[in-house]
C-alpha positions as CSV (number, residue, x, y, z in Angstrom):
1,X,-6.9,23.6,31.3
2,X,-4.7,20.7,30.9
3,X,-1.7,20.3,29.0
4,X,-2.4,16.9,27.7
5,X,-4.8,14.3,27.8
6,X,-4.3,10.6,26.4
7,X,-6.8,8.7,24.5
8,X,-6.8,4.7,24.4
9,X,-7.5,1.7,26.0
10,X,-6.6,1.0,29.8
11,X,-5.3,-2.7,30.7
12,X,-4.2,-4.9,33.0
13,X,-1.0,-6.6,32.3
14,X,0.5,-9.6,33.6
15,X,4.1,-10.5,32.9
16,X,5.5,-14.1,32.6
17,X,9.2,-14.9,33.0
18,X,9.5,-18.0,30.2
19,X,12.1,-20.3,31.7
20,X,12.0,-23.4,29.1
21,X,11.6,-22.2,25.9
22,X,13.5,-22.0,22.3
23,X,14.3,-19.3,19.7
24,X,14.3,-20.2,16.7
25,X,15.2,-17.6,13.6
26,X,15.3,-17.6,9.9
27,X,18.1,-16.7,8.1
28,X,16.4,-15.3,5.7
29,X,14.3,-12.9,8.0
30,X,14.6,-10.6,10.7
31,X,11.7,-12.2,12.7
32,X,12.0,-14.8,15.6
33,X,9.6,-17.6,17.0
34,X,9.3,-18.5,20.4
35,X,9.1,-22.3,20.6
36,X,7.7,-24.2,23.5
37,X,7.0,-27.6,24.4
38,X,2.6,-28.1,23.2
39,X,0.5,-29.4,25.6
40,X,2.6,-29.7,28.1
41,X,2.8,-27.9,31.8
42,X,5.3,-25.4,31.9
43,X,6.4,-23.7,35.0
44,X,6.6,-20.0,35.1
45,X,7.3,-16.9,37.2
46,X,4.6,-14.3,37.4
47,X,6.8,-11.1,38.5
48,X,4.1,-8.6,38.8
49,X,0.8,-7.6,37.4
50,X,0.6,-3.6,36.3
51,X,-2.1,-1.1,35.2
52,X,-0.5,-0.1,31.5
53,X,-1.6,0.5,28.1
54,X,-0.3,3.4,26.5
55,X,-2.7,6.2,26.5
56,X,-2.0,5.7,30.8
57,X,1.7,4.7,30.8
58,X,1.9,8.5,28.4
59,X,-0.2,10.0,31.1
60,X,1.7,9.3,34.0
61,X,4.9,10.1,32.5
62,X,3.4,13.0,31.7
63,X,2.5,14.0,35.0
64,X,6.0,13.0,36.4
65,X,7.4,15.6,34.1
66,X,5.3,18.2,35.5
67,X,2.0,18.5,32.8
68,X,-1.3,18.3,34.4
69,X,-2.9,15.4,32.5
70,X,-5.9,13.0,31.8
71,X,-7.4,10.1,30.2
72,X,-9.9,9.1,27.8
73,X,-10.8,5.4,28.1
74,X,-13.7,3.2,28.4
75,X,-13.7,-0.1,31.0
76,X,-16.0,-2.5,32.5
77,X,-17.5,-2.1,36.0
78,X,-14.6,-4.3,37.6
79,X,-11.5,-5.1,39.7
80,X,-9.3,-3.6,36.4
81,X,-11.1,-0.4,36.9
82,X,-10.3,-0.1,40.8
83,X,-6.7,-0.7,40.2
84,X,-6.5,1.9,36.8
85,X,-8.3,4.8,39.5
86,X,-6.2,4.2,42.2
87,X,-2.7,3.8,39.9
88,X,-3.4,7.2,37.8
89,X,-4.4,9.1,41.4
90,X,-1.1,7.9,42.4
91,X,0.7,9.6,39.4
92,X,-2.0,13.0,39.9
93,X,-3.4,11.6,36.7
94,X,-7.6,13.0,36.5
95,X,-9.4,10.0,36.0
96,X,-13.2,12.1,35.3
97,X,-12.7,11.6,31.7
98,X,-13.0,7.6,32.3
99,X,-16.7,6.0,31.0
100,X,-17.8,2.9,33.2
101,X,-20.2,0.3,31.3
102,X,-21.5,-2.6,33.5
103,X,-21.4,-5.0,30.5
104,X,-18.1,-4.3,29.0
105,X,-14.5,-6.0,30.3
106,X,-11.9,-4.0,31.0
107,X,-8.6,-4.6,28.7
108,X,-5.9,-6.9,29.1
109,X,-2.3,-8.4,28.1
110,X,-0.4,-11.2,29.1
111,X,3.3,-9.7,28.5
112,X,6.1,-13.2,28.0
113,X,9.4,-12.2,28.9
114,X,12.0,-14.1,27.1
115,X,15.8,-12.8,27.9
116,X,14.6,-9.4,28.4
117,X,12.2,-9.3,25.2
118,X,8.4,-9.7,25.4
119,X,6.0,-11.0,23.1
120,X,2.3,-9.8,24.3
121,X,-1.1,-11.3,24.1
122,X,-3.6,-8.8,24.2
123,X,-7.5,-8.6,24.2
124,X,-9.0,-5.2,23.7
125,X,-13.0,-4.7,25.5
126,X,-15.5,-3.9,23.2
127,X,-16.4,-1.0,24.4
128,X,-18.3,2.1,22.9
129,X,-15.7,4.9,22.7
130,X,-16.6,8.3,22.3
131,X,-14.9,11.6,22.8
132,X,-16.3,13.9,25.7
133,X,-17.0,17.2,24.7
134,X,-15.4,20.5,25.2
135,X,-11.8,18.5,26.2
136,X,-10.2,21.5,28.1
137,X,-6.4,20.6,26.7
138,X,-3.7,21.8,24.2
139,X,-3.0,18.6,23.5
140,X,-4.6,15.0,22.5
141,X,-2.2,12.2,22.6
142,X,-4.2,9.3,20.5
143,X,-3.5,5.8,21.0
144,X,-4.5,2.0,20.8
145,X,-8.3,1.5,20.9
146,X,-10.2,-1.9,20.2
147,X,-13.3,-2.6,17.7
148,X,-15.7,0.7,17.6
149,X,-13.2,3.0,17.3
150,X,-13.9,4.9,14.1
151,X,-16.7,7.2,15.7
152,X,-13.9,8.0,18.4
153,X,-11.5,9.0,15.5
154,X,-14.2,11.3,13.9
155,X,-15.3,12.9,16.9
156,X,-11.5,13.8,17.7
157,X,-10.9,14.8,14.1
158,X,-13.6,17.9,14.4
159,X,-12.4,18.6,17.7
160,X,-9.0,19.3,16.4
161,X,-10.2,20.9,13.5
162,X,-12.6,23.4,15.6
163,X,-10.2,23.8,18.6
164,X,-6.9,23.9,17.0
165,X,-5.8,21.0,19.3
166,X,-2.1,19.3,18.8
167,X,-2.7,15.9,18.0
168,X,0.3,13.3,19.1
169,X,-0.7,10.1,17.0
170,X,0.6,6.4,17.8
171,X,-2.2,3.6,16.4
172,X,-2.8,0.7,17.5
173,X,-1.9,-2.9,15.7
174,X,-6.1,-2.8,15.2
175,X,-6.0,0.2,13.7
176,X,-3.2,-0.1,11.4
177,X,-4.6,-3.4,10.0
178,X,-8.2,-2.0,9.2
179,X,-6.4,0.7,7.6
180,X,-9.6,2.3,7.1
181,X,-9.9,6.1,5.9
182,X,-10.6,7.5,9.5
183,X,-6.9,6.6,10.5
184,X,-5.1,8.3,7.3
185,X,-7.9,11.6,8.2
186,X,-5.8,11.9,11.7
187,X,-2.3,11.0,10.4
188,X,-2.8,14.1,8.4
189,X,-4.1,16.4,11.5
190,X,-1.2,14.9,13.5
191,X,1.4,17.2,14.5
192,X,3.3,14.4,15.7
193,X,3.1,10.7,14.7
194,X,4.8,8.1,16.0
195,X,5.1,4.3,14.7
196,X,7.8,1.6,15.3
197,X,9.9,-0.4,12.0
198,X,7.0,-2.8,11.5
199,X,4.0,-0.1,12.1
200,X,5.9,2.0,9.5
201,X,6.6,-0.7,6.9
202,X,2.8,-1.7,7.5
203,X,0.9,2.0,7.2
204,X,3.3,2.8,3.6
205,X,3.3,-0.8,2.3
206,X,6.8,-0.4,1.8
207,X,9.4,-3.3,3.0
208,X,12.4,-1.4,3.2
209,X,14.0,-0.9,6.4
210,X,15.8,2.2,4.5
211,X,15.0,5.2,7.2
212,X,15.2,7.8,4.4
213,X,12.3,6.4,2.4
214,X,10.4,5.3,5.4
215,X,10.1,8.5,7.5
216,X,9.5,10.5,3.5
217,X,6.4,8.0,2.7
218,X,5.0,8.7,6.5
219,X,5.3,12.3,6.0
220,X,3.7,12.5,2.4
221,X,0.9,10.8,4.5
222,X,0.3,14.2,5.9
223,X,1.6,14.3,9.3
224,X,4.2,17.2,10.5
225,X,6.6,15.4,11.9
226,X,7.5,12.0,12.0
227,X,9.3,9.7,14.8
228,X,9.8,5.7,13.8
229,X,11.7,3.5,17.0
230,X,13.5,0.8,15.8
231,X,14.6,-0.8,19.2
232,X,18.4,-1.7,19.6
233,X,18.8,0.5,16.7
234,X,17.3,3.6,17.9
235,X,14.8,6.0,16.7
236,X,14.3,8.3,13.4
237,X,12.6,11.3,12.7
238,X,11.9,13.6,9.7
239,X,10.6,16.7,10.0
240,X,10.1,17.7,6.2
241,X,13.5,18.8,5.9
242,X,16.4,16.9,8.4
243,X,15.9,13.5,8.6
244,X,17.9,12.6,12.2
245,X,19.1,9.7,14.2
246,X,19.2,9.1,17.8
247,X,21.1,5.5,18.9
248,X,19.4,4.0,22.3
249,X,20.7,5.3,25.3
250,X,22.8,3.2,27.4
251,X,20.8,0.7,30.4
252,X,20.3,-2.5,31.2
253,X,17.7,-4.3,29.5
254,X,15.5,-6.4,32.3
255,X,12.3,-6.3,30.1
256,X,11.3,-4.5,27.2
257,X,7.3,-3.6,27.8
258,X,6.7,0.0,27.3
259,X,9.8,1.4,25.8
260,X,8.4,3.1,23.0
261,X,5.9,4.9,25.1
262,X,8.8,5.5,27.5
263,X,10.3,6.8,24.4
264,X,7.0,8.8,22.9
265,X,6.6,10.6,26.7
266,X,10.0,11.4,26.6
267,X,9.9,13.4,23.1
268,X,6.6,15.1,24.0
269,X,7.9,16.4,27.5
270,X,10.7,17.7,25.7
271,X,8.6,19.8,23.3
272,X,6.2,20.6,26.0
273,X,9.0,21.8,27.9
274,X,10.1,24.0,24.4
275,X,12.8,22.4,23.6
276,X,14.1,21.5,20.5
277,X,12.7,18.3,18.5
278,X,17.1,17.2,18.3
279,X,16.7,17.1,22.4
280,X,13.4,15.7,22.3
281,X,15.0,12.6,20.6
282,X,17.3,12.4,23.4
283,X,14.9,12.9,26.1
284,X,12.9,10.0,24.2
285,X,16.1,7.7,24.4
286,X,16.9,8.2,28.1
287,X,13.2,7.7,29.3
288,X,13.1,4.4,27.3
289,X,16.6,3.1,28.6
290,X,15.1,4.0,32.2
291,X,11.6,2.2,31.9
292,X,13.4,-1.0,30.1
293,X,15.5,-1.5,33.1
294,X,12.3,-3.0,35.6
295,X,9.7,-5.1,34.8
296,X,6.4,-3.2,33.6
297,X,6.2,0.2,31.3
298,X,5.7,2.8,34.5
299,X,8.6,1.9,37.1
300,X,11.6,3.7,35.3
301,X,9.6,6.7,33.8
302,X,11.8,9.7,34.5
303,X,11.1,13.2,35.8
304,X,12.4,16.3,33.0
305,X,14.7,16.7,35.8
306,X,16.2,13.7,36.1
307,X,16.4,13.2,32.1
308,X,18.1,16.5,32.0
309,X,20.6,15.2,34.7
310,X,21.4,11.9,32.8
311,X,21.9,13.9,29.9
312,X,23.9,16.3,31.4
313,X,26.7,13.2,32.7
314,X,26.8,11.8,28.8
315,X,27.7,14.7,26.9
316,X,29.1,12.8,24.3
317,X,25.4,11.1,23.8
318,X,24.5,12.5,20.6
319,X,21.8,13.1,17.6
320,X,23.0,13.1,14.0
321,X,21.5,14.0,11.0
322,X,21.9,11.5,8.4
């Protein structure tokens, strides 16, 4: 039996230092544009290429905390897949769960990292997703998936249903646009669901940045409890009743890729580890302040024990209820 197994796509992700470029902002929004000379040659720095995605960078935090997992994925029969097997071995991660089709690609990104921040290109295979059956876990943790995912999201809608399976929800930008009825069926099997400010704003169709109203519209949606990460500004939850706020933990930012799956493995290993959903906020905020200090979403994802020992030399880091 595992404790948890991830669902989503598997990719390869290349990261770019930007050394020339511009921001340029309105004042009238929040959003920022990164400007760069057109048709023009533009020297880079390629730091590293890494196996990521979040269904695996959840499932080998996972493991570091202790939980035996696995993953769910689809790719192509190519040099992606060799590096995915041998990275998620590495982390104890079971790979059997893994299809192989010969005429699909495997997933990728190209991550730009601009002063720490990243802006990611990513194309999703189209690959034929299905659920295998009789899953032997407590827990599903349900992330971003390409086209043909709405079989996928029905199959793992009666498996929670006949199982009794805790569903951890965090969709994909795909899934969030298509806003089709299969997504809003699992946001309301979800026992957790977790979306950033913009995923949040997108799934209500509300533009307030308010976190009172935000976190109530995502719970009337049907899902238990509720986490929305709002980078420099930390993370909310609402659980029904308390609404609470947890400010980022202190770290240097290097580059950003991966925090709020840093965060997302950090609050599930906390209530895996029965502890309280106030801690599992913190335990979010220190794995995400760990991961954002290296390049790549898997480098700085902590052990329980070494969250617990950060934590334990900041007392004074706290959650409040607002």
């Amino acid at each position: 039996m595992f404790d948890l197994i991830t669902v989503g796509d598997i990719k390869l992700d290349t990261f770019v230092v930007l050394p020339e470029a511009s921001i340029q902002c309105s004042l009238k929004m929040p959003e920022c544009q990164i400007c760069i000379d057109y048709g023009k040659k533009i020297p880079v720095e390629m730091v590293d290429a890494e196996i990521a995605g979040s269904a695996p960078n959840v499932a080998r935090g996972l493991s570091r905390m202790g939980f035996k997992t696995g993953i769910v994925s689809v790719m192509g029969q190519d040099g992606t897949r060799k590096l995915a097997y041998e990275a998620l071995k590495n982390d104890r991660v079971t790979t059997r769960f893994i299809a192989v089709h010969k005429e699909a690609k495997s997933s990728y990104s190209v991550v730009l990292n601009y002063h720490g921040e990243r802006t990611i290109f990513a194309a999703h295979g189209d690959c034929p997703y299905t659920l295998p059956a009789n899953l032997p876990t407590k827990w599903l943790y349900l992330s971003e998936l390409g086209k043909g995912y709405e079989r996928l999201f029905t199959q793992v809608a009666r498996a929670i249903d006949r199982k009794h399976i805790s569903l951890t929800f965090n969709p994909g930008a795909i899934q969030i646009r298509d806003r089709k009825r299969s997504l809003f069926e699992l946001i309301k099997r979800s026992r957790l669901l977790f979306v950033n400010l913009g995923e949040a704003q997108a799934l209500t169709k509300e533009q307030t940045t308010e976190p009172h109203r935000l976190t109530t519209a995502l719970f009337k949606l049907g899902a238990k409890h509720v986490v929305i990460t709002d980078g420099k500004n930390g993370a909310y939850s609402f659980d029904g009743k308390d609404t609470r706020h947890c400010p980022i933990f202190s770290g240097k930012l290097v580059e950003a890729t991966g925090a709020g799956d840093a965060f997302a493995t950090g609050f599930v290993g906390a209530i895996l580890h029965k502890q309280s959903a106030v801690e599992a906020l913190r335990w979010g905020s220190v794995n995400a302040a760990s991961v954002i200090g290296f390049v790549g979403p898997t480098k700085g994802l902590l052990s329980h024990t070494q969250i617990r020992s950060r934590l334990k030399k900041n007392s004074k880091f706290k959650v409040r209820d607002i």
